[in-house]
BALOBA-1460 file (C-alpha; in Angstrom, 3 decimals):
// residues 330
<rec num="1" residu="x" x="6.104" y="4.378" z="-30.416"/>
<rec num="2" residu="x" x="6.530" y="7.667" z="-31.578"/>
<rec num="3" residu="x" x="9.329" y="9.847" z="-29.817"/>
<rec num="4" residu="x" x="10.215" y="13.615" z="-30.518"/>
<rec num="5" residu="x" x="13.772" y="14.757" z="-30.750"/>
<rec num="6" residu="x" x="13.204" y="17.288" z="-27.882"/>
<rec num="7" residu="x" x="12.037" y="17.939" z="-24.898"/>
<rec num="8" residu="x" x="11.909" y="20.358" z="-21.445"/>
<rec num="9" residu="x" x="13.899" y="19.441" z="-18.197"/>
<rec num="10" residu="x" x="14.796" y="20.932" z="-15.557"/>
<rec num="11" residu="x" x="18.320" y="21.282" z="-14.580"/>
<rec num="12" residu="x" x="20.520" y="22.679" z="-11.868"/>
<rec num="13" residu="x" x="22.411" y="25.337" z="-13.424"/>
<rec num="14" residu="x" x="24.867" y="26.012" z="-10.403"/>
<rec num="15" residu="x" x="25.368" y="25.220" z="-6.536"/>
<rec num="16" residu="x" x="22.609" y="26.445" z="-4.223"/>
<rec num="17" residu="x" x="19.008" y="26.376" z="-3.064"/>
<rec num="18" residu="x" x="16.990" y="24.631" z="-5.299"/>
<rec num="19" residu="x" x="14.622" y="27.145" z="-6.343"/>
<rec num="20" residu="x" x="17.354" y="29.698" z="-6.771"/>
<rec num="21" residu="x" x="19.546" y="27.090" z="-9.399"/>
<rec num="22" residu="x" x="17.045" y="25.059" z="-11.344"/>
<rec num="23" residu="x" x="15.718" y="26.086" z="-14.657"/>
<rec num="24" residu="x" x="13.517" y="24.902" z="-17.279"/>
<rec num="25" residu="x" x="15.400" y="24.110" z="-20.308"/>
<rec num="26" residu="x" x="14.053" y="22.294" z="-23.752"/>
<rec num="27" residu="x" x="17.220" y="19.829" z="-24.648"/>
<rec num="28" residu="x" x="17.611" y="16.605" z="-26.824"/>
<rec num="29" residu="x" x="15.367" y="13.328" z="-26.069"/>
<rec num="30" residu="x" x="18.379" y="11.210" z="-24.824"/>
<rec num="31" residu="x" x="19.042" y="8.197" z="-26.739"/>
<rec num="32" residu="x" x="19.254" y="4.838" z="-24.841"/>
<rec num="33" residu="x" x="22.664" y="3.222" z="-24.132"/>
<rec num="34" residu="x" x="23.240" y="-0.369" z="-24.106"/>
<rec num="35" residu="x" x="21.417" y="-1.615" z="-21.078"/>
<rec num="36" residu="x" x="19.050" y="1.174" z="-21.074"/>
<rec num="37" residu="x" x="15.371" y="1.823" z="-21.606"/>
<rec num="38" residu="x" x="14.214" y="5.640" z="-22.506"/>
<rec num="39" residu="x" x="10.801" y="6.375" z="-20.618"/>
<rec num="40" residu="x" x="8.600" y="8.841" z="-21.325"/>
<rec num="41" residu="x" x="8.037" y="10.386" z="-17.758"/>
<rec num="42" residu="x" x="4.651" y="10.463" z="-15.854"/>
<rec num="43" residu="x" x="5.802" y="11.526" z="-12.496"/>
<rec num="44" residu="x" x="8.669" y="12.117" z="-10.149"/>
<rec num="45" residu="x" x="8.406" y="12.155" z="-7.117"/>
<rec num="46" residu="x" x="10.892" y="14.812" z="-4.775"/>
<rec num="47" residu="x" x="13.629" y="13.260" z="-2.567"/>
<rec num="48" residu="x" x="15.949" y="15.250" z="0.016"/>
<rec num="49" residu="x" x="18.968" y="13.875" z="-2.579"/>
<rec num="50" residu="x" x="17.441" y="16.456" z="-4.831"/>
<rec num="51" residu="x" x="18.296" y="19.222" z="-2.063"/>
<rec num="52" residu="x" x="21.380" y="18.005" z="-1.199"/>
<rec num="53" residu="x" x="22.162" y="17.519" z="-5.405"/>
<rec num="54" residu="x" x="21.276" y="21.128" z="-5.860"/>
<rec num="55" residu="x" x="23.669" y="21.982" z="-3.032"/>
<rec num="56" residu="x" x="26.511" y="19.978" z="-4.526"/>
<rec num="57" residu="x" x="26.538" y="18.166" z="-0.859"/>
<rec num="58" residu="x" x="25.215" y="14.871" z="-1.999"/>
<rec num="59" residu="x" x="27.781" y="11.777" z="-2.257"/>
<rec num="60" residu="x" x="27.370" y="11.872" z="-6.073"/>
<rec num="61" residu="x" x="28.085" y="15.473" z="-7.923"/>
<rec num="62" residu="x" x="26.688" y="15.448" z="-11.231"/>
<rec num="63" residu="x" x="28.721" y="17.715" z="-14.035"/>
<rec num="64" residu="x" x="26.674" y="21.380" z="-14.193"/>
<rec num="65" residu="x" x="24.534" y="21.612" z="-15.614"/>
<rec num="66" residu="x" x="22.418" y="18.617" z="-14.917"/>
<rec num="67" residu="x" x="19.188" y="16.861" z="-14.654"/>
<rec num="68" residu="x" x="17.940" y="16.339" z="-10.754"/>
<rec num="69" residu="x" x="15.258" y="13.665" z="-9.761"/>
<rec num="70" residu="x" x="16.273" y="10.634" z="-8.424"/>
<rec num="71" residu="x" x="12.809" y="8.783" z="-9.032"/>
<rec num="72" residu="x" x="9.800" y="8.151" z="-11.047"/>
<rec num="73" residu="x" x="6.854" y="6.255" z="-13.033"/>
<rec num="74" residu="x" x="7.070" y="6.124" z="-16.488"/>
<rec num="75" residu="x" x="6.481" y="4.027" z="-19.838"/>
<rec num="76" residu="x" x="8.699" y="2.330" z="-21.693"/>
<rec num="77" residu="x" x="9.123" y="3.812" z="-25.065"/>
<rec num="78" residu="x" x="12.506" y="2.311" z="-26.547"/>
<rec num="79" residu="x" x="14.846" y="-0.121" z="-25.906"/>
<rec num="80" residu="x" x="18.595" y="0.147" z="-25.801"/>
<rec num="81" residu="x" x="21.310" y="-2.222" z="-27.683"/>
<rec num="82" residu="x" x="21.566" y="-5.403" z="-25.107"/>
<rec num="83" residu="x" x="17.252" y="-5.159" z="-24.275"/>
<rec num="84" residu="x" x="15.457" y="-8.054" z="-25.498"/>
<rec num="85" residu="x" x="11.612" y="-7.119" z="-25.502"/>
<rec num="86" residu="x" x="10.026" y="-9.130" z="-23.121"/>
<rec num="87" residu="x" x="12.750" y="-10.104" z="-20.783"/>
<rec num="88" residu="x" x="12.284" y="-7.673" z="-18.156"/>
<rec num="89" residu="x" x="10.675" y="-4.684" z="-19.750"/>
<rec num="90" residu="x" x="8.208" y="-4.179" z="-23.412"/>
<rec num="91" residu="x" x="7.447" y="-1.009" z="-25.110"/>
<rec num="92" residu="x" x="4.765" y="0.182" z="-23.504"/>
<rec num="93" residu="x" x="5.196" y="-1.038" z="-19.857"/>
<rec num="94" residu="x" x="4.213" y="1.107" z="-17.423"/>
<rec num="95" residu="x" x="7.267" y="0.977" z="-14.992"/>
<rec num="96" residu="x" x="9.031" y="2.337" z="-11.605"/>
<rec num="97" residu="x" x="12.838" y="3.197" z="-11.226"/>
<rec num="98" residu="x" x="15.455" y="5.100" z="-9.797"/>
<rec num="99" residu="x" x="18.416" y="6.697" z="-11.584"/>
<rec num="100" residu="x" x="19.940" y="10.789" z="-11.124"/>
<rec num="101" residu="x" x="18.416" y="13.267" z="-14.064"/>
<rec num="102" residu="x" x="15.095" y="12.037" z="-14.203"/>
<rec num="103" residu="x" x="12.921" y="15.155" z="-13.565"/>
<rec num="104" residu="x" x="12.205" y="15.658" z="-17.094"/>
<rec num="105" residu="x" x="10.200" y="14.918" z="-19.777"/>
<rec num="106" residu="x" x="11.913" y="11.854" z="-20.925"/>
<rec num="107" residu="x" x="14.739" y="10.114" z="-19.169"/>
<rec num="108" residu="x" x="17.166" y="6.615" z="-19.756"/>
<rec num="109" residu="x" x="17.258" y="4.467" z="-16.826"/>
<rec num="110" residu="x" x="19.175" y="0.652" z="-16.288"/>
<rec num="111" residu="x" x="16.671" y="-1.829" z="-17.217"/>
<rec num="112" residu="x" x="18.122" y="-3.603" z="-14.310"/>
<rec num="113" residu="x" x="16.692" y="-0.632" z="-12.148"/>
<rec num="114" residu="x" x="13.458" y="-0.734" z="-13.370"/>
<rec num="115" residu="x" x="10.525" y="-2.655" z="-12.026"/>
<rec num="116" residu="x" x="6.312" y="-3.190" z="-13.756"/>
<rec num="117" residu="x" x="4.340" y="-0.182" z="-11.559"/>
<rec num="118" residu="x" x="2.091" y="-1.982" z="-8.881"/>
<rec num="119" residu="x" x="-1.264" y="-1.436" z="-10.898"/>
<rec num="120" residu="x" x="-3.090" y="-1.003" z="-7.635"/>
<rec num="121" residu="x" x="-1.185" y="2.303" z="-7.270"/>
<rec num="122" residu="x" x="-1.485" y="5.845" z="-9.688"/>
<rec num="123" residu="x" x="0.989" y="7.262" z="-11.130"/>
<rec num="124" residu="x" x="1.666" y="9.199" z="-8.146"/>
<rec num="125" residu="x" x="1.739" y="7.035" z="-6.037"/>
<rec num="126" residu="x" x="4.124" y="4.248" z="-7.652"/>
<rec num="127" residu="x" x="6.831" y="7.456" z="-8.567"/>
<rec num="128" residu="x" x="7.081" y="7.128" z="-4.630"/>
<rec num="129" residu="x" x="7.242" y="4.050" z="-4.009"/>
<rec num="130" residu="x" x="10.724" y="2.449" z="-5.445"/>
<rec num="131" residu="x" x="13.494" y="4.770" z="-3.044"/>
<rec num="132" residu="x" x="11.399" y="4.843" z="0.229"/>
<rec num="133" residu="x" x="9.752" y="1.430" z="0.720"/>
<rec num="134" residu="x" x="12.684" y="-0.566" z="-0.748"/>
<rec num="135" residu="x" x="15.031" y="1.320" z="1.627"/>
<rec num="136" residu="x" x="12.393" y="0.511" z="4.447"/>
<rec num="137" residu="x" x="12.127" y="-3.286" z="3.085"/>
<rec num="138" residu="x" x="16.016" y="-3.855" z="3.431"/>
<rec num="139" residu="x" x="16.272" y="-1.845" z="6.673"/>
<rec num="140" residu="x" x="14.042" y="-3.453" z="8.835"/>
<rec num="141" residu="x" x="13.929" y="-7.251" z="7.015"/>
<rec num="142" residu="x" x="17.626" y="-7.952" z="5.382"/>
<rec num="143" residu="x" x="19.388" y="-5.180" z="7.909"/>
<rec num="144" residu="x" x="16.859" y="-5.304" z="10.915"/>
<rec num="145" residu="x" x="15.562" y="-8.573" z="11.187"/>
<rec num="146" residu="x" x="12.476" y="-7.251" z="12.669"/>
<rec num="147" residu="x" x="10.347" y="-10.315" z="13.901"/>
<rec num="148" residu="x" x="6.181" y="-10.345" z="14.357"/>
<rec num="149" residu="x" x="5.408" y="-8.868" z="18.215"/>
<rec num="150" residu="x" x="8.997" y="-7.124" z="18.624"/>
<rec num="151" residu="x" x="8.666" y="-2.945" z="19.042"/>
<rec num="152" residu="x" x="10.198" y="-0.871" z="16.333"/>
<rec num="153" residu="x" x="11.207" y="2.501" z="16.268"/>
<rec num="154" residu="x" x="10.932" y="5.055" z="13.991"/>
<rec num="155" residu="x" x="12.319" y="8.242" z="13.798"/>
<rec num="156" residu="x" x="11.567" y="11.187" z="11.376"/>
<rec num="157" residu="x" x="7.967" y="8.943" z="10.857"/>
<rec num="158" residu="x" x="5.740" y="11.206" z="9.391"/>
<rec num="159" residu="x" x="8.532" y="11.858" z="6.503"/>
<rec num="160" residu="x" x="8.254" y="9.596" z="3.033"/>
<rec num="161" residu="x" x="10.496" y="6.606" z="4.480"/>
<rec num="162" residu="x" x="9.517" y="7.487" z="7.745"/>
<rec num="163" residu="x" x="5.921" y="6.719" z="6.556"/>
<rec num="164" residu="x" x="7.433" y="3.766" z="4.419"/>
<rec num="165" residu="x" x="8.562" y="2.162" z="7.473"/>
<rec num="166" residu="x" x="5.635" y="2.411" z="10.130"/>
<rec num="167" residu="x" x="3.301" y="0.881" z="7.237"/>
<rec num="168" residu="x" x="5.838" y="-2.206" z="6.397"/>
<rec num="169" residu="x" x="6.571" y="-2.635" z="10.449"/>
<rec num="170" residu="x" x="2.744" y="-2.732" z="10.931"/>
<rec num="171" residu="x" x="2.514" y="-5.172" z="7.918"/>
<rec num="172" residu="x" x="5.131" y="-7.415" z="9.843"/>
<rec num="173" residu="x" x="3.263" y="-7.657" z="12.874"/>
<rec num="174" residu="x" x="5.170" y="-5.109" z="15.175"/>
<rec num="175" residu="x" x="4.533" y="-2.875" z="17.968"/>
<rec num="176" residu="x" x="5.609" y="0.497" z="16.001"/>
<rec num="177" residu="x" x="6.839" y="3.382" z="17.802"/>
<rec num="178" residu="x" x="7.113" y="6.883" z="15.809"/>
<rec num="179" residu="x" x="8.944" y="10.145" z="16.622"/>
<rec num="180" residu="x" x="8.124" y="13.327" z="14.533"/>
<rec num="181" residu="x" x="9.278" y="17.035" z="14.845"/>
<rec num="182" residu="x" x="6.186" y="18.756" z="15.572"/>
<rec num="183" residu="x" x="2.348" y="17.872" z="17.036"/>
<rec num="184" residu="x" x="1.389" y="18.545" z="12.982"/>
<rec num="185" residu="x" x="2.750" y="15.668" z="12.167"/>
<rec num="186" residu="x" x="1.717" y="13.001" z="14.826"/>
<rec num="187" residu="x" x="-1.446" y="12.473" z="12.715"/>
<rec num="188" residu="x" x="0.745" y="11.372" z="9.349"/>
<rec num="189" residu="x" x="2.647" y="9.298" z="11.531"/>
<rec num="190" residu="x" x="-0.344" y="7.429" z="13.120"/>
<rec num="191" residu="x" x="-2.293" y="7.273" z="9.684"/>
<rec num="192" residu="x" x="0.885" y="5.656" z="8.408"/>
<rec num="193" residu="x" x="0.255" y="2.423" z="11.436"/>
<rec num="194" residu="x" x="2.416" y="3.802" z="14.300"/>
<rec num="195" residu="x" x="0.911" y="2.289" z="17.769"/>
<rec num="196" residu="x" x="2.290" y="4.735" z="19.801"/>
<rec num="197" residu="x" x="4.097" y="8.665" z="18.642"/>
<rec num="198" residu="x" x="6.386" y="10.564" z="20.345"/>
<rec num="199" residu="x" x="7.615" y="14.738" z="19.928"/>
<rec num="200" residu="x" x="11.306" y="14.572" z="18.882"/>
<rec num="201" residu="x" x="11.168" y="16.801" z="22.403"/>
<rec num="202" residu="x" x="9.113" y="14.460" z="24.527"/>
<rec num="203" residu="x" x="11.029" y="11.951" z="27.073"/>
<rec num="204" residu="x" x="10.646" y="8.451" z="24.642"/>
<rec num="205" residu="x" x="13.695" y="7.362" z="26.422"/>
<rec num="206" residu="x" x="12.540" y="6.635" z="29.535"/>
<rec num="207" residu="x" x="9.004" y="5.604" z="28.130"/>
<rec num="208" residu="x" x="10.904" y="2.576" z="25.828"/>
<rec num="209" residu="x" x="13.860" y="1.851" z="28.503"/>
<rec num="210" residu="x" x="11.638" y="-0.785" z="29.725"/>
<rec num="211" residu="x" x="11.411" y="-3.888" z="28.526"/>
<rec num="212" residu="x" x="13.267" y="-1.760" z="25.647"/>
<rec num="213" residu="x" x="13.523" y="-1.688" z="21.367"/>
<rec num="214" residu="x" x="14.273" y="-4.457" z="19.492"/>
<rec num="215" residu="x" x="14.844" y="-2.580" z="16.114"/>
<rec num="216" residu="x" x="15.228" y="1.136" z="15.763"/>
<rec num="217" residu="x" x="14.861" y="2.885" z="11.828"/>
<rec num="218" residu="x" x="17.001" y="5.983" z="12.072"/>
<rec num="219" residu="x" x="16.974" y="8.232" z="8.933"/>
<rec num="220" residu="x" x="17.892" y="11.331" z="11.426"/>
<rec num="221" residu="x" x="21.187" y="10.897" z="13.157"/>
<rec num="222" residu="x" x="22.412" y="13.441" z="15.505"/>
<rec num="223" residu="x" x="20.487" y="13.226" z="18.914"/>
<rec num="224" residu="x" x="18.082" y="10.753" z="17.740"/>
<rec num="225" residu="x" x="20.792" y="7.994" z="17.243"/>
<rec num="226" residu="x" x="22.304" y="9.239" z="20.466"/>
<rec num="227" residu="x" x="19.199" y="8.479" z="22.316"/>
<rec num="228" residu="x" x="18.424" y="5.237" z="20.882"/>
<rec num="229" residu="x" x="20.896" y="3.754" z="22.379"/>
<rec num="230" residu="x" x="19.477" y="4.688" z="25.351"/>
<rec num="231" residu="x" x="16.341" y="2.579" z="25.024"/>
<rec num="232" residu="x" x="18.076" y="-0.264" z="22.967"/>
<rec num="233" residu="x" x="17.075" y="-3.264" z="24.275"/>
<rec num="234" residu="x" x="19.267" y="-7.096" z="24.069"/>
<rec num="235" residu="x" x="20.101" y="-8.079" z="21.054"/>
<rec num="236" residu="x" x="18.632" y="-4.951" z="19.822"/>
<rec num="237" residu="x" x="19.349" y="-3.745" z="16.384"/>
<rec num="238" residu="x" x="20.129" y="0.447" z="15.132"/>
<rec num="239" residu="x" x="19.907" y="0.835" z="11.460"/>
<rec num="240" residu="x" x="21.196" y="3.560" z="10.187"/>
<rec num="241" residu="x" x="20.069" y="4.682" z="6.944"/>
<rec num="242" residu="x" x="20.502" y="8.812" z="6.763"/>
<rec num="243" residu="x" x="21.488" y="12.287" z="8.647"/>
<rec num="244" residu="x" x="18.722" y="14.416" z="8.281"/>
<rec num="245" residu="x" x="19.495" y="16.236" z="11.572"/>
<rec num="246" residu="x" x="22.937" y="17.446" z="9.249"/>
<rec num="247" residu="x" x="24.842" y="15.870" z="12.606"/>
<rec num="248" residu="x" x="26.833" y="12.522" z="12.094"/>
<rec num="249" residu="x" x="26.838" y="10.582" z="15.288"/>
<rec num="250" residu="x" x="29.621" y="8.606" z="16.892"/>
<rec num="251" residu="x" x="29.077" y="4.907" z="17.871"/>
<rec num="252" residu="x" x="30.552" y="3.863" z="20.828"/>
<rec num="253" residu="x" x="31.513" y="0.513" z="20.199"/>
<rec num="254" residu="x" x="32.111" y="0.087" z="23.840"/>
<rec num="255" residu="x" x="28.574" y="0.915" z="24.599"/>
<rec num="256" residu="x" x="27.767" y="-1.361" z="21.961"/>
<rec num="257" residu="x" x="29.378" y="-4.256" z="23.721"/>
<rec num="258" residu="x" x="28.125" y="-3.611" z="27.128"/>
<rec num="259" residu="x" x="24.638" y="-3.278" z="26.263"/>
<rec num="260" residu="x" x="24.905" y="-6.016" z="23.668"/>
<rec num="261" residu="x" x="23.233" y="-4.074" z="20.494"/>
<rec num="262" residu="x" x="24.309" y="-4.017" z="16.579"/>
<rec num="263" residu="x" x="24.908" y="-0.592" z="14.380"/>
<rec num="264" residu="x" x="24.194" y="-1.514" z="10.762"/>
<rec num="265" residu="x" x="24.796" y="0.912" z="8.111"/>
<rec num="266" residu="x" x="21.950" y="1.051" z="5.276"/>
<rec num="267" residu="x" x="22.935" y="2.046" z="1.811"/>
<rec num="268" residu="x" x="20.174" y="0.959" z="-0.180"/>
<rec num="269" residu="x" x="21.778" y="1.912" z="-3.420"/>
<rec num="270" residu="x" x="24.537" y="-0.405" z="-2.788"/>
<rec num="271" residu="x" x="21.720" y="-3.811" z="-3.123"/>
<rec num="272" residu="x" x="20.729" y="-2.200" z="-7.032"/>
<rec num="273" residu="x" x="24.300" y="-2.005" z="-8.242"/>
<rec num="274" residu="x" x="25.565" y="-5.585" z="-6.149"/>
<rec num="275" residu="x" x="22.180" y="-7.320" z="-5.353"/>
<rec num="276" residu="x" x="19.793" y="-6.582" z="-7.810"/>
<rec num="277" residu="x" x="18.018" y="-9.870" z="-7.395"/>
<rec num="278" residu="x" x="17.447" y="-9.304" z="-3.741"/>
<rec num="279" residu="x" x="16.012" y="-5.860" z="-5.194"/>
<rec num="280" residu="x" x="13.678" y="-7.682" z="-7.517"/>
<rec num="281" residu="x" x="12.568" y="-10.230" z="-4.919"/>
<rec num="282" residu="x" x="11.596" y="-6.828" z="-2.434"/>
<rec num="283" residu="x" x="9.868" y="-5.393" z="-5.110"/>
<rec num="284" residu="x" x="7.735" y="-8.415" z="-5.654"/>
<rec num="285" residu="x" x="6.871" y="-8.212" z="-1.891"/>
<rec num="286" residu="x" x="5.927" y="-4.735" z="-2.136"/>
<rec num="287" residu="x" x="3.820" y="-5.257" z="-4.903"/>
<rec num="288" residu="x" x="1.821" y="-7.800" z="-3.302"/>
<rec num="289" residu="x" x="1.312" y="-5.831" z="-0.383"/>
<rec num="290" residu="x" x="0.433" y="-3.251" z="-2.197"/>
<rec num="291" residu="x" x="-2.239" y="-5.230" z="-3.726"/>
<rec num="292" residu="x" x="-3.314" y="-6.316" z="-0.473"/>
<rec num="293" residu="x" x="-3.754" y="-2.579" z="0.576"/>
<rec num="294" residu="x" x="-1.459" y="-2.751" z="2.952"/>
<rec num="295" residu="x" x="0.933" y="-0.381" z="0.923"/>
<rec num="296" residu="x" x="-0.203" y="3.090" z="0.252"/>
<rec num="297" residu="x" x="2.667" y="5.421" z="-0.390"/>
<rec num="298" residu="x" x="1.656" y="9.055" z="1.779"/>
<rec num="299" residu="x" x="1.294" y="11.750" z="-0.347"/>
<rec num="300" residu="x" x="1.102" y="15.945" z="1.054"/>
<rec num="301" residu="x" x="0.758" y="17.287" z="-2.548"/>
<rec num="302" residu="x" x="1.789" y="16.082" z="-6.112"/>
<rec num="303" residu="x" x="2.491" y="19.661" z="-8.183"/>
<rec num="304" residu="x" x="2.555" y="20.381" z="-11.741"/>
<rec num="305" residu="x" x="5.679" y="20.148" z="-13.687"/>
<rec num="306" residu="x" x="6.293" y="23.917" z="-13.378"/>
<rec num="307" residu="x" x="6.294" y="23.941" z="-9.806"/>
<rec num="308" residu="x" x="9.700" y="21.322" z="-9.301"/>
<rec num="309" residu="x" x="11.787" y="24.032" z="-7.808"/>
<rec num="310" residu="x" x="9.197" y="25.036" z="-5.563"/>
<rec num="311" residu="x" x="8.375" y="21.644" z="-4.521"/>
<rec num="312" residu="x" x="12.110" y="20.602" z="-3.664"/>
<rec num="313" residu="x" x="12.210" y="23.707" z="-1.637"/>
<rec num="314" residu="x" x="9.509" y="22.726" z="0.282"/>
<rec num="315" residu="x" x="10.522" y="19.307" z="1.140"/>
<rec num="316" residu="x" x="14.402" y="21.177" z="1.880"/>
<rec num="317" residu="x" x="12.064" y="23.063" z="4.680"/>
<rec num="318" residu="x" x="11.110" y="20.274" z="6.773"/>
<rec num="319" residu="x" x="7.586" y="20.960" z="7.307"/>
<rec num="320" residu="x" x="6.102" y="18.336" z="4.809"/>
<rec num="321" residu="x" x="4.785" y="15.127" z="5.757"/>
<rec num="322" residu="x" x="4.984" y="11.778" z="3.472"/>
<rec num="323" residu="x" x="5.628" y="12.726" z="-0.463"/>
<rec num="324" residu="x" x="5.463" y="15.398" z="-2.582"/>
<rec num="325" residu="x" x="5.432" y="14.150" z="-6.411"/>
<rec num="326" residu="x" x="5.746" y="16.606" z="-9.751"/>
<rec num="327" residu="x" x="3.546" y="15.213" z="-12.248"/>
<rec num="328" residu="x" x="5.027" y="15.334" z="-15.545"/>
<rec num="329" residu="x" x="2.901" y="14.453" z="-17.783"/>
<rec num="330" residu="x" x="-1.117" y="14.381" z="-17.869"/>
């Protein structure tokens, strides 16, 4: 397959607001490492990483300048040294992944991170589906333990994961409860499978106190965490998996013990680079139920190639619901 020796990307230039440090440059096709596959890049969808990489606040800091985009659909076009074709990946595949510099043209990514695109989804679609659903998947099944007829909660559930997580607790047979900033968003969140939604405002406490939550999903932190231990119920089980509130909690282990409930800390990244098998075996579930239907990743918009900077600003606003996606190439 042919492959040209340049091609445009956009990276972050210095620290700041995305659209104020991202630019559109035309650089060199990178070349494949051992272990690698180069894919030619249909879509990419925008994660709040991408704010926070712009910032220089996320846990990774990338040399300036670099390539942002954390996640995409693509086809493979080459093969690094150590590749065999045909034992994970062939020229040609159409394929999901997740790696840091992929909003671009053209991008390298660990074979070991990449997975065949569900063909039930479009390109859109499967460039959101690897981050959010597979952090969902561990977080309420490997972390959660979320059982068939047990009430979930979700917090920030009109967001992408927030979405991710309402549609795989519904798919597991749960009673699933959603919070959401604003009354624009309690649609997204009930379109996504939650029973039952809740203002971030409103008094959920004392509406889930009784008989209480068995599993709670919290990508917000802050006040929401705070107040889910308020409604925890036996044996009941907090997940953390992110701060989007910008507020790290404190667990009180001695709340913990009274009420008898589990913390556990999500780091989803952690399973790809220790557990990639358990990563494969998820993605084989979410393919099937994404055959099944069952699986639909939310999307607000998907925006031309031009508009990245624009589109992680949007998503660093708060006010979108599910994903927003750059489409790359036609």
């Amino acid at each position: 397959m042919s492959v040209p020796t340049a091609m445009k990307a956009w990276r972050v230039v210095s620290h700041g607001e995305p659209e104020q440090v991202m630019e559109l440059h035309e650089v060199p096709v990178p070349q494949p490492g051992p272990g690698e596959v180069l894919l030619r890049v249909r879509a990419v969808a925008v994660n709040f990483p991408d704010v926070l990489l712009a910032r220089g606040e996320y846990q990774e800091r990338p040399e300036l300048p670099f390539v942002p985009g954390i996640e995409l659909c693509g086809d493979v076009v080459a093969l690094g040294a150590g590749v065999d074709e045909g034992d994970r990946v062939r020229v040609g595949d159409r394929v999901v992944g997740s790696k840091i510099g992929v909003l671009a043209q053209y991008a390298t990514v660990p074979v070991e991170a990449v997975h065949p695109a569900p063909s039930a989804l479009d390109d859109a679609q499967a460039a959101a589906l690897t981050i959010a659903y597979q952090t969902a998947w561990f977080g309420l099944h490997r972390r959660g333990g979320l059982q068939a007829g047990q009430t979930l909660l979700v917090h920030a559930a009109a967001g992408g994961v927030g979405t991710a997580a309402c549609q795989l607790g519904r798919a597991a047979g749960a009673r699933v409860v959603g919070v959401v900033g604003s009354e624009a968003k309690v649609a997204a969140a009930r379109a996504a499978g939650a029973d039952q939604v809740f203002l971030r405002d409103d008094d959920w406490v004392a509406e889930l106190r009784k008989p209480g939550v068995d599993v709670v999903f919290d990508p917000v932190g802050g006040d929401s965490f705070e107040r889910s231990t308020r409604c925890i119920g036996f044996e009941g089980r907090i997940v953390v998996v992110g701060f989007a509130s910008g507020q790290q909690p404190t667990v009180r282990a001695d709340h913990a013990l009274v009420k008898n409930y589990s913390v556990l800390g999500l780091h989803w990244a952690l399973y790809q680079k220790r557990r990639p098998d358990l990563v494969d075996a998820a993605h084989a579930e979410l393919d099937k139920l994404a055959a099944s239907g069952v699986l639909r990743p939310v999307l607000s918009d998907v925006v031309g190639f031009d508009q990245a900077p624009a589109a992680v600003a949007r998503l660093a606003g708060g006010a979108t619901t599910g994903r927003l996606v750059v489409r790359v190439a036609a």
